[in-house]
N, CA, C and O atoms as a GROMACS GRO file, in nm:
protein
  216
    1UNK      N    1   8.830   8.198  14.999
    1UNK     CA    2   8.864   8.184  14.859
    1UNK      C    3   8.915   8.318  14.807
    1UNK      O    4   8.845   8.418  14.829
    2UNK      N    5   9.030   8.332  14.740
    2UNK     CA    6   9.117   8.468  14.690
    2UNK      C    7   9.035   8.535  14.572
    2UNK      O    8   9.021   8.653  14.538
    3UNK      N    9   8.995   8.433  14.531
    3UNK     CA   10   8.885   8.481  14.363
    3UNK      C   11   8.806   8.580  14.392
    3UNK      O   12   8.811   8.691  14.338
    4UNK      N   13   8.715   8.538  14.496
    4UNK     CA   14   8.634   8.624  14.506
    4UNK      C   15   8.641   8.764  14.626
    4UNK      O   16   8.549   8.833  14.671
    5UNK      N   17   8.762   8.767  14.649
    5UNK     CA   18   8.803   8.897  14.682
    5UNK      C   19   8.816   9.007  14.553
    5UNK      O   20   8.894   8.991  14.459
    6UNK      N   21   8.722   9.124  14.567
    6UNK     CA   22   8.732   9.206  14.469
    6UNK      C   23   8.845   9.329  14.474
    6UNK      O   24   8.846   9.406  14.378
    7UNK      N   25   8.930   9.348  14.567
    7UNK     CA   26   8.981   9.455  14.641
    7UNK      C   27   9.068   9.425  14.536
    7UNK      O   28   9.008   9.454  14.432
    8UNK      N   29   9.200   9.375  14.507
    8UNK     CA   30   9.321   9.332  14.402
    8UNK      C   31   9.295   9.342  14.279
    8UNK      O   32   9.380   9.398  14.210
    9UNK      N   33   9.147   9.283  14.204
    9UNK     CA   34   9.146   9.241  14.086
    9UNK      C   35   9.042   9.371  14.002
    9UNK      O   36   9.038   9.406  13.884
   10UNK      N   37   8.958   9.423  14.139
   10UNK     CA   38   8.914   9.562  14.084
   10UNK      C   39   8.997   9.666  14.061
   10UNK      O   40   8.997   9.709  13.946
   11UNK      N   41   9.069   9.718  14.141
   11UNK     CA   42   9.183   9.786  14.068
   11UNK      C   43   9.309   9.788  13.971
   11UNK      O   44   9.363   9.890  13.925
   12UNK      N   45   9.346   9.658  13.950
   12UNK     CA   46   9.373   9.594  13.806
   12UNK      C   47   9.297   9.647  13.675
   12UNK      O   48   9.345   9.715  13.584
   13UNK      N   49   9.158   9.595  13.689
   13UNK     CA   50   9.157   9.640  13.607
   13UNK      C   51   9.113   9.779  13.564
   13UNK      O   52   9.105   9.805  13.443
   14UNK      N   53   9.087   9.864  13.649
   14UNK     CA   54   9.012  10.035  13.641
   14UNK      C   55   9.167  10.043  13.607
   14UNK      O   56   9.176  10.071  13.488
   15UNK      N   57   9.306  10.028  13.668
   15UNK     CA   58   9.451  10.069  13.601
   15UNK      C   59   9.421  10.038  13.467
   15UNK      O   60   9.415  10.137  13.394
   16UNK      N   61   9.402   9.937  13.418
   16UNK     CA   62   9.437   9.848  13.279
   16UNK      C   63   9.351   9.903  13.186
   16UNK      O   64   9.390   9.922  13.071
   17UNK      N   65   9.215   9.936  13.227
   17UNK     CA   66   9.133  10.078  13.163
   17UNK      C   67   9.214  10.192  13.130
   17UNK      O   68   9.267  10.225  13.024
   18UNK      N   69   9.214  10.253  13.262
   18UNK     CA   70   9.279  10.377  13.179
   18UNK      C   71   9.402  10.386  13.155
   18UNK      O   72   9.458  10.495  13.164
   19UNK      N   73   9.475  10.263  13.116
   19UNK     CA   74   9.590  10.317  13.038
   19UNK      C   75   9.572  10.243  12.850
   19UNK      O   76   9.630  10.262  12.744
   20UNK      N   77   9.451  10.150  12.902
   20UNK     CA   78   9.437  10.117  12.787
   20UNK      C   79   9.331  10.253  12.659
   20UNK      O   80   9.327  10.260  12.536
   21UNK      N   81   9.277  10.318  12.746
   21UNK     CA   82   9.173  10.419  12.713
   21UNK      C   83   9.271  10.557  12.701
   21UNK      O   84   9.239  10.630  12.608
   22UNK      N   85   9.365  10.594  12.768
   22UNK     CA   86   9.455  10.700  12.753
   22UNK      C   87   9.590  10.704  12.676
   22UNK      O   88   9.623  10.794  12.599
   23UNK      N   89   9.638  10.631  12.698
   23UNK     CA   90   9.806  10.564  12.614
   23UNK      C   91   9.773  10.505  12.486
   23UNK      O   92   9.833  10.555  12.392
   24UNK      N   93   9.697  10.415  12.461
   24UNK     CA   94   9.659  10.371  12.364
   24UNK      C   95   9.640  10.438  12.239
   24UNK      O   96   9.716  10.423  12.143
   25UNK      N   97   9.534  10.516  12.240
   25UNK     CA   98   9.503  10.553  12.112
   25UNK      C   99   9.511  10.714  12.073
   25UNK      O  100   9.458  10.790  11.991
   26UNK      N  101   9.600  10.722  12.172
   26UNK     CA  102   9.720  10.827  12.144
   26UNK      C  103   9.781  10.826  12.023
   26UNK      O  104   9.769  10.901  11.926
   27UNK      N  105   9.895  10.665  12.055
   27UNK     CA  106   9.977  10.592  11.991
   27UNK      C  107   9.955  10.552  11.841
   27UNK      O  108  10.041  10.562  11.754
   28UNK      N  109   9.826  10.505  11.822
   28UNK     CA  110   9.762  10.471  11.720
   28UNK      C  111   9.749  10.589  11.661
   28UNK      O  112   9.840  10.595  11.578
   29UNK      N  113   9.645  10.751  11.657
   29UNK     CA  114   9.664  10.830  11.647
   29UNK      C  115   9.745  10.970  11.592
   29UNK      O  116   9.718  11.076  11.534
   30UNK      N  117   9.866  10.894  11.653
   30UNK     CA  118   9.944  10.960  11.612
   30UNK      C  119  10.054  10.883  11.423
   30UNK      O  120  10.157  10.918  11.365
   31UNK      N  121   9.987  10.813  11.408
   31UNK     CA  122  10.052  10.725  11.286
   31UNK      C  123  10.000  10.836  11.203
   31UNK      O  124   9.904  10.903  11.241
   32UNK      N  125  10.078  10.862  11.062
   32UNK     CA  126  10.020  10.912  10.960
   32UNK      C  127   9.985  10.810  10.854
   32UNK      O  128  10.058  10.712  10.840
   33UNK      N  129   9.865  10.828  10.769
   33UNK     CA  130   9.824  10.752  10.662
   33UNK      C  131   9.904  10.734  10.579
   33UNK      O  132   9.975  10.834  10.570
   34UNK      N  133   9.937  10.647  10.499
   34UNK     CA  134  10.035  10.670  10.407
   34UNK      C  135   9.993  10.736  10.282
   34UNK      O  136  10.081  10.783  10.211
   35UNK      N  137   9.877  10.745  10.247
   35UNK     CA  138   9.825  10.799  10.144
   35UNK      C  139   9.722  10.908  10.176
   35UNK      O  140   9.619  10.902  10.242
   36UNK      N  141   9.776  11.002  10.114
   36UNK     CA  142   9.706  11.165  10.196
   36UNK      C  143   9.550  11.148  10.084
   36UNK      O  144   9.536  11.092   9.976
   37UNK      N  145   9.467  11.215  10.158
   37UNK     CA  146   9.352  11.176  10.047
   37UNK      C  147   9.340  11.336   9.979
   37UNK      O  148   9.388  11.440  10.022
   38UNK      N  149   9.269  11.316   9.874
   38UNK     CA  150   9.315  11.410   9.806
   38UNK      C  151   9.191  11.487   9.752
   38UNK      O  152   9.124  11.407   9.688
   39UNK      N  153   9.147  11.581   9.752
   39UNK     CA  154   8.976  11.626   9.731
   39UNK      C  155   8.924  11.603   9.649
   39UNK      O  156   8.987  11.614   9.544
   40UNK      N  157   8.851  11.581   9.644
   40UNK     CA  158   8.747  11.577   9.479
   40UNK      C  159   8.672  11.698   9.437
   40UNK      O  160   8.641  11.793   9.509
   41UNK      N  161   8.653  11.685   9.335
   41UNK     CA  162   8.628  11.828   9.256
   41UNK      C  163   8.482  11.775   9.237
   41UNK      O  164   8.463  11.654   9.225
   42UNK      N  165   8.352  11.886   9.235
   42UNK     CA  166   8.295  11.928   9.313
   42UNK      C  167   8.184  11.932   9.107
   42UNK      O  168   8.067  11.938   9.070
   43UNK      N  169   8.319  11.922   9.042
   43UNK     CA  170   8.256  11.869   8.885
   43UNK      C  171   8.164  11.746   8.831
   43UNK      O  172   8.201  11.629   8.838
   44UNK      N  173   8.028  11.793   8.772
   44UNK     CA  174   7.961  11.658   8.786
   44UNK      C  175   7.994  11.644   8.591
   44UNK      O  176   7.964  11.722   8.500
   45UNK      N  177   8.066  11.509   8.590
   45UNK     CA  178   8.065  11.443   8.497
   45UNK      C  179   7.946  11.440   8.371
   45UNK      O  180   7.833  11.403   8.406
   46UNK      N  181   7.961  11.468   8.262
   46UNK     CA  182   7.861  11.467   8.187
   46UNK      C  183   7.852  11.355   8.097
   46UNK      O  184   7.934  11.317   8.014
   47UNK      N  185   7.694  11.291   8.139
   47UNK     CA  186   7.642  11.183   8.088
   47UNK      C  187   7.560  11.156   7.976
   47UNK      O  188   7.439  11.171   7.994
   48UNK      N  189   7.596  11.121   7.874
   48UNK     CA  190   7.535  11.069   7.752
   48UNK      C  191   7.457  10.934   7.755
   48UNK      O  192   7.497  10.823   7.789
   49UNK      N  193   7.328  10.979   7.709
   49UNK     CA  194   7.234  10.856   7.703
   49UNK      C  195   7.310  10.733   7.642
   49UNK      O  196   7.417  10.752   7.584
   50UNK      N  197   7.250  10.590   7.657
   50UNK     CA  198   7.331  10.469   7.542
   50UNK      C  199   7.223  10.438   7.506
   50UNK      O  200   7.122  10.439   7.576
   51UNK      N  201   7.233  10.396   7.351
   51UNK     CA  202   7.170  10.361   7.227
   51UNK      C  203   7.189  10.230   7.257
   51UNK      O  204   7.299  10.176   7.247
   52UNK      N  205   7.089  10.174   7.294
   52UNK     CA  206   7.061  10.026   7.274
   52UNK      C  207   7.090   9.948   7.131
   52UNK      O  208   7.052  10.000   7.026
   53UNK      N  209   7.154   9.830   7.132
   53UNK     CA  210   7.155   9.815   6.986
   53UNK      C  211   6.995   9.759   6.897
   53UNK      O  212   6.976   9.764   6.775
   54UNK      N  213   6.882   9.699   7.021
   54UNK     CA  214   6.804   9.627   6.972
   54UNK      C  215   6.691   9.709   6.978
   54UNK      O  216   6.583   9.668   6.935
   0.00000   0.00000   0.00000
């Protein structure tokens, strides 16, 4: 039975690993965000109690 010969289908996939693990997310990687993020200031907002109306 060919199936269960491991010699062909093990090195398939250890190739298909590392090109999926090396090439890959390179590719991805290398995309820029489209929206640069931008820092936040480091200012804490000042909070006023609320007056319940009841």
């Amino acid at each position: 039975m060919p199936q269960l010969n491991p010699n062909p289908w093990f090195a398939i996939l250890v190739f298909s690993w590392i090109i999926f693990l090396s090439i890959i997310p390179t590719k991805i990687l290398n995309h820029i965000t489209p929206n640069e993020l931008t820092p936040v200031s480091a200012e804490k907002h000042k909070t006023e109690p609320w007056d319940w109306p009841w």
